[in-house]
C-alpha positions as CSV (number, residue, x, y, z in Angstrom):
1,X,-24.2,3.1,-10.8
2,X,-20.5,3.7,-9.3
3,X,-20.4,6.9,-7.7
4,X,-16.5,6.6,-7.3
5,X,-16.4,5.9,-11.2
6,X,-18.1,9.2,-12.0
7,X,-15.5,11.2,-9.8
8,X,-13.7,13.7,-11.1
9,X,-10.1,13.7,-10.4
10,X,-8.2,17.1,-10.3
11,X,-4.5,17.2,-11.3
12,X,-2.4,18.5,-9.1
13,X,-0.1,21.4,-9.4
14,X,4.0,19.7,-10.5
15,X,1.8,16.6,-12.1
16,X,1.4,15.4,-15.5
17,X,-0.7,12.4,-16.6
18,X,-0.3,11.0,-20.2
19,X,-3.1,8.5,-22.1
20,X,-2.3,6.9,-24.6
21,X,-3.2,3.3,-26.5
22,X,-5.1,2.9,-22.9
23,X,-1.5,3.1,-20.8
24,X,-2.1,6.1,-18.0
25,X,1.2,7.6,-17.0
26,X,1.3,9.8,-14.3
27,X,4.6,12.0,-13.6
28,X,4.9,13.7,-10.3
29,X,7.9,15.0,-8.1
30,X,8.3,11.9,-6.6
31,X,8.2,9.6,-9.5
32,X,6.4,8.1,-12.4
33,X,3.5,5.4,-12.2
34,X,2.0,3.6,-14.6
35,X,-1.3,1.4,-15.3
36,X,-2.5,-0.4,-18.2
37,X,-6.7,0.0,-18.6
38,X,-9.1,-2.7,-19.4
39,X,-10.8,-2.7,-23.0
40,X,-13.9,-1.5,-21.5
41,X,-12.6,1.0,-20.0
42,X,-11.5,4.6,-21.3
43,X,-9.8,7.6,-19.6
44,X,-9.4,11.7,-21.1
45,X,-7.9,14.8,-19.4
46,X,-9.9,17.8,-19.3
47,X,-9.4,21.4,-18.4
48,X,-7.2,19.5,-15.7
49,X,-9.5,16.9,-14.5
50,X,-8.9,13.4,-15.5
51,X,-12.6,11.8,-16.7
52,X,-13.2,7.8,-16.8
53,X,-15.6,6.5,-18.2
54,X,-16.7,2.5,-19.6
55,X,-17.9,1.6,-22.9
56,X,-21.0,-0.2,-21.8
57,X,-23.1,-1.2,-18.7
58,X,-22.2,-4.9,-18.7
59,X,-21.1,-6.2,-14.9
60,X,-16.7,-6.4,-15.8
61,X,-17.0,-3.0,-17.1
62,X,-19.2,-1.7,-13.9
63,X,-16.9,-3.6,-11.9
64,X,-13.6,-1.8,-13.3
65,X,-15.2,1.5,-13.3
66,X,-14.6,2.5,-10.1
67,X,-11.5,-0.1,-9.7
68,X,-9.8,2.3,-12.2
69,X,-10.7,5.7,-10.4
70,X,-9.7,4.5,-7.1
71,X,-6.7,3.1,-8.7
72,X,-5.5,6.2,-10.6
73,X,-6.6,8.3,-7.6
74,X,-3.8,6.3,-5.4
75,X,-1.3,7.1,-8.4
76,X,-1.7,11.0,-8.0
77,X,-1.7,11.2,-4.3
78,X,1.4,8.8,-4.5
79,X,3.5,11.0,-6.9
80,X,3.1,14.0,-4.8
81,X,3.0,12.9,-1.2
82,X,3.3,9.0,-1.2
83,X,2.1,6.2,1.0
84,X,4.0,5.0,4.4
85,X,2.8,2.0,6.8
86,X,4.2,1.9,10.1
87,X,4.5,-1.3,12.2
88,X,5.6,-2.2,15.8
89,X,7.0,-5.5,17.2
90,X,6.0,-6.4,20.9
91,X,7.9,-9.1,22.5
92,X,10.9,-10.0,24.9
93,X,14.1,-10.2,22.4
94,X,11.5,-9.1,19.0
95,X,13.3,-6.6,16.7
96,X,13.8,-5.2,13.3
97,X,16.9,-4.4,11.9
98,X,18.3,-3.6,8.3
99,X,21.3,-5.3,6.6
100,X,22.2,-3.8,3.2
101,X,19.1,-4.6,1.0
102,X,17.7,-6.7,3.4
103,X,15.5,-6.4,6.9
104,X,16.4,-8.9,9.2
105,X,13.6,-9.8,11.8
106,X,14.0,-11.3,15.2
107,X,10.5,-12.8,16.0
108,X,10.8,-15.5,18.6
109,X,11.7,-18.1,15.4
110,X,15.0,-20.4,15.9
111,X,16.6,-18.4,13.3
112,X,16.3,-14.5,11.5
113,X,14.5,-14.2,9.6
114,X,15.3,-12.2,6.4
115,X,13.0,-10.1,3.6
116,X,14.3,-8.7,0.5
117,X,13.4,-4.8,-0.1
118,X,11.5,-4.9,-2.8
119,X,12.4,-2.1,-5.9
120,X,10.7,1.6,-5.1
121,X,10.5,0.8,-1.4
122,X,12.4,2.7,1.7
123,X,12.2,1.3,5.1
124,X,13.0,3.3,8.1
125,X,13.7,1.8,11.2
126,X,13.9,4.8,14.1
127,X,14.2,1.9,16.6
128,X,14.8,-1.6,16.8
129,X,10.4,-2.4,18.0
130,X,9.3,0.5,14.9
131,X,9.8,0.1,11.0
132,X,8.3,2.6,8.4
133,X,7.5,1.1,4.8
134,X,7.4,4.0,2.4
135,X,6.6,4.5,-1.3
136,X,5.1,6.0,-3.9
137,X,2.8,2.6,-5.3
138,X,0.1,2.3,-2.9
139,X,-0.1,-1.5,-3.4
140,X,3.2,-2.1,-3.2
141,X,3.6,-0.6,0.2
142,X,0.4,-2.5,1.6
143,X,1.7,-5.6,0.2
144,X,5.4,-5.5,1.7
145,X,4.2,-4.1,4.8
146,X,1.6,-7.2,5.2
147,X,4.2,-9.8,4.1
148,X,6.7,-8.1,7.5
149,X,3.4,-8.5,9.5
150,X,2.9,-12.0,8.0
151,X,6.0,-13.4,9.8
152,X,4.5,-13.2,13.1
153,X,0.8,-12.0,13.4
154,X,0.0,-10.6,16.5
155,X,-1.9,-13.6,19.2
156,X,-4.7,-12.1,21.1
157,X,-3.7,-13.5,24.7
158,X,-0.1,-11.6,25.1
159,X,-0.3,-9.7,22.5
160,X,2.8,-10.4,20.8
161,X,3.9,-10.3,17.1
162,X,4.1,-7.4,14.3
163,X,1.2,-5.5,14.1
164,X,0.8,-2.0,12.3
165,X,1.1,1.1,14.9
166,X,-3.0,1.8,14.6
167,X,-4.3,-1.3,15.2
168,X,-5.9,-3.0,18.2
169,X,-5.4,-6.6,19.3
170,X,-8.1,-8.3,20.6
171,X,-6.9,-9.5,23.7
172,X,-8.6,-13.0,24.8
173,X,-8.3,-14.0,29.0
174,X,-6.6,-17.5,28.7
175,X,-7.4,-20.0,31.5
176,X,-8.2,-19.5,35.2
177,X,-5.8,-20.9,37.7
178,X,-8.6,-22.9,40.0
């Protein structure tokens, strides 16, 4: 039994979801977000409080169940707040900087290296060592943020690299001089 399938989600005041032909649209002050559901899967609005519910018990529609109330979840708390990662670079001569469209990264490499902005994603960078990857798609911030982390992970023994501003390295000893 999913217990996050059976949740109930409340619409928020200054939100409107639509269902129809199984496309969920959901219409909110800071945008508009859309997701297609499976065939085993069927979504209503009641009295204000979106219901999902699966045609049968076989193990894809179990599985999606919950997948689509988590899912739809994300896309109301997106619409009316959004989603923001922030990330740090430690290191002598590390930096991020932003060029049009583009953030250019300084991570120790030979070269910049440069990452296109992806569509319905702001980046703030209050210093040259902090970044902040905003939006109102969930995934899509998680994804670009872990693609800027992805161009140099953090190494446990100095601790350098991009790593997000709540996380903890591991930090390792190295050798012992004799």
């Amino acid at each position: 039994m999913s217990r996050i399938g059976n949740r109930k989600l409340e619409i928020p005041t200054g939100v409107t979801v639509d269902i129809t032909d199984k496309v969920v649209t959901v219409k909110g002050p800071k945008g508009e977000l859309t997701t297609t559901l499976t065939k085993k899967i069927s979504a209503s609005v009641e009295n204000n409080i979106i219901v999902i519910k699966r045609a049968d018990e076989t193990n894809e529609a179990k599985a999606m169940h919950g997948t689509t109330n988590a899912n739809i979840a994300n896309m109301l708390v997106g619409v009316t707040k959004g989603f923001e990662k922030k990330l740090e670079i430690v290191g002598v001569g590390y930096r991020f900087a932003l060029k049009g469209n583009k953030l250019v990264i300084n991570a120790g490499y030979s070269h910049q290296v440069e990452l296109d902005i992806p569509e319905g994603i702001k980046v703030e960078v209050p210093s040259n060592t902090e970044l902040t990857v905003s939006g109102i798609a969930k995934e899509k911030v998680g994804e670009f943020a872990a693609n800027i982390r992805k161009v140099r992970k953090p190494e446990p023994y100095k601790g350098k690299g991009i790593r997000y501003k709540d996380e903890h390295i591991r930090r390792k000893e190295g050798k012992k001089a004799a």
